[in-house]
N, C-alpha and C positions, 0 to 999 in steps of 0.2 A: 643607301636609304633614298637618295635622289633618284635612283634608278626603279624603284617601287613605286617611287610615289608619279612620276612621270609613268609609268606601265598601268598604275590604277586609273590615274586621269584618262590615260589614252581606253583604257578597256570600259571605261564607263561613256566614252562619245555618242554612242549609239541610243543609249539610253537616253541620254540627257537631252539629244537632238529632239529625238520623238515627244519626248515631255512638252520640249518649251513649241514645238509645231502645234501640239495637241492645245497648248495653251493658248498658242495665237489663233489657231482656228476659233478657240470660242472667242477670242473678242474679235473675231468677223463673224461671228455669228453663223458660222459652218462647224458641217459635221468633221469635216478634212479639206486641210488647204491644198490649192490648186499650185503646180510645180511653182506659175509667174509669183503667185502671194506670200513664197516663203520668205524675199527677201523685201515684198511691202512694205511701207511705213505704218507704224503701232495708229491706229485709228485715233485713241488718245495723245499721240508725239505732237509736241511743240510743234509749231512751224513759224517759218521764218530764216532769218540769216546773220551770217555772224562777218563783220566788216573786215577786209583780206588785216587791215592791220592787226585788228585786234583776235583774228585766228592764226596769225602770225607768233604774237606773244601768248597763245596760247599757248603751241607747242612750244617756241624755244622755254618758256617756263615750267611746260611738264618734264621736258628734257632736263632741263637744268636743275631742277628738285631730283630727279635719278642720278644725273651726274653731269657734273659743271663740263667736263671733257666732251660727254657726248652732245650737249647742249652744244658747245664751238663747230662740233663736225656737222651740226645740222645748221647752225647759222650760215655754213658755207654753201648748201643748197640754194638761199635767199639770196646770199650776196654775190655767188657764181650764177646766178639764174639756171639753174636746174630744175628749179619750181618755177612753174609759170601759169600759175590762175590766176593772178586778178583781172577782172573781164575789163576789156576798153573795147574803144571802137575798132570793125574791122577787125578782131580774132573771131576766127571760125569755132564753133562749141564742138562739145566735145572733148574725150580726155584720151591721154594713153600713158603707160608707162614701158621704157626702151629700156631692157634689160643689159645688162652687159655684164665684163668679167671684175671681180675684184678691183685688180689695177685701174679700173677706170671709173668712172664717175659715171653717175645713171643720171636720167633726165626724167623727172616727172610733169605731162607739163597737160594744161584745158586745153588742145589745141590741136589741130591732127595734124598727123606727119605730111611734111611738103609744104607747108604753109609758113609765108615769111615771119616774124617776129619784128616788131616796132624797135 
C-alpha cells in the first residue's frame, strides 16, 4: 500500500510542478516563468528574519515533536558546530554543505570552504 501511494505521488510530480509554476507566473503577473523566477520569493512572502536563537529552537522543536531521539541527533550539529550560520564579524557569506559517508558527520555551515572559523 506504501508502495502505491509513493508511485502515485511520484507519477503525479509533473503535474503538480506545472500547476503551482503556472500559478506563480500569475502572481508575477506572466504569461510563464522565467527559468531564474521558479525559485523566487512569492511577491506576497513575509520578509524579514528569524534570530539564529530562536530558529535554533525552532528546529530542535520541530524535531523533537517528530521524535525526542531525533531531536538529540540534531542538537549535536549545534553543539558539535556542524552548523555554522550565525553571522559575526569577519565570516565570509555564503553557504555550502560537505557531503560525506554515513560514518561521519556532515558539515553545514554560511561560510566558504578554506576559510578560518572564530
Amino acid at each position: 500500500m506504501v508502495d502505491a501511494l509513493v508511485g502515485s505521488v511520484r507519477a503525479a510530480y509533473p503535474r503538480l510542478s506545472h500547476r503551482y509554476y503556472a500559478l506563480k507566473a500569475s502572481w508575477f503577473k506572466k504569461k510563464k516563468l522565467a527559468h531564474w523566477d521558479r525559485n523566487a520569493p512569492l511577491p506576497f512572502a513575509a520578509t524579514g528574519s528569524i534570530a539564529w536563537p530562536d530558529a535554533k529552537k525552532m528546529v530542535l522543536s520541530a524535531y523533537g515533536a517528530f521524535s525526542p531521539e531525533m531531536a538529540g541527533i540534531a542538537e549535536r550539529f549545534f553543539t558539535d558546530r556542524w552548523i555554522d550560520a550565525p553571522v559575526r564579524p569577519g565570516k565570509a557569506p555564503g553557504a555550502f554543505s560537505h557531503p560525506t559517508t554515513p560514518s561521519a558527520a556532515s558539515l553545514c555551515a554560511d561560510e566558504l570552504p578554506g576559510k578560518p572559523r572564530d
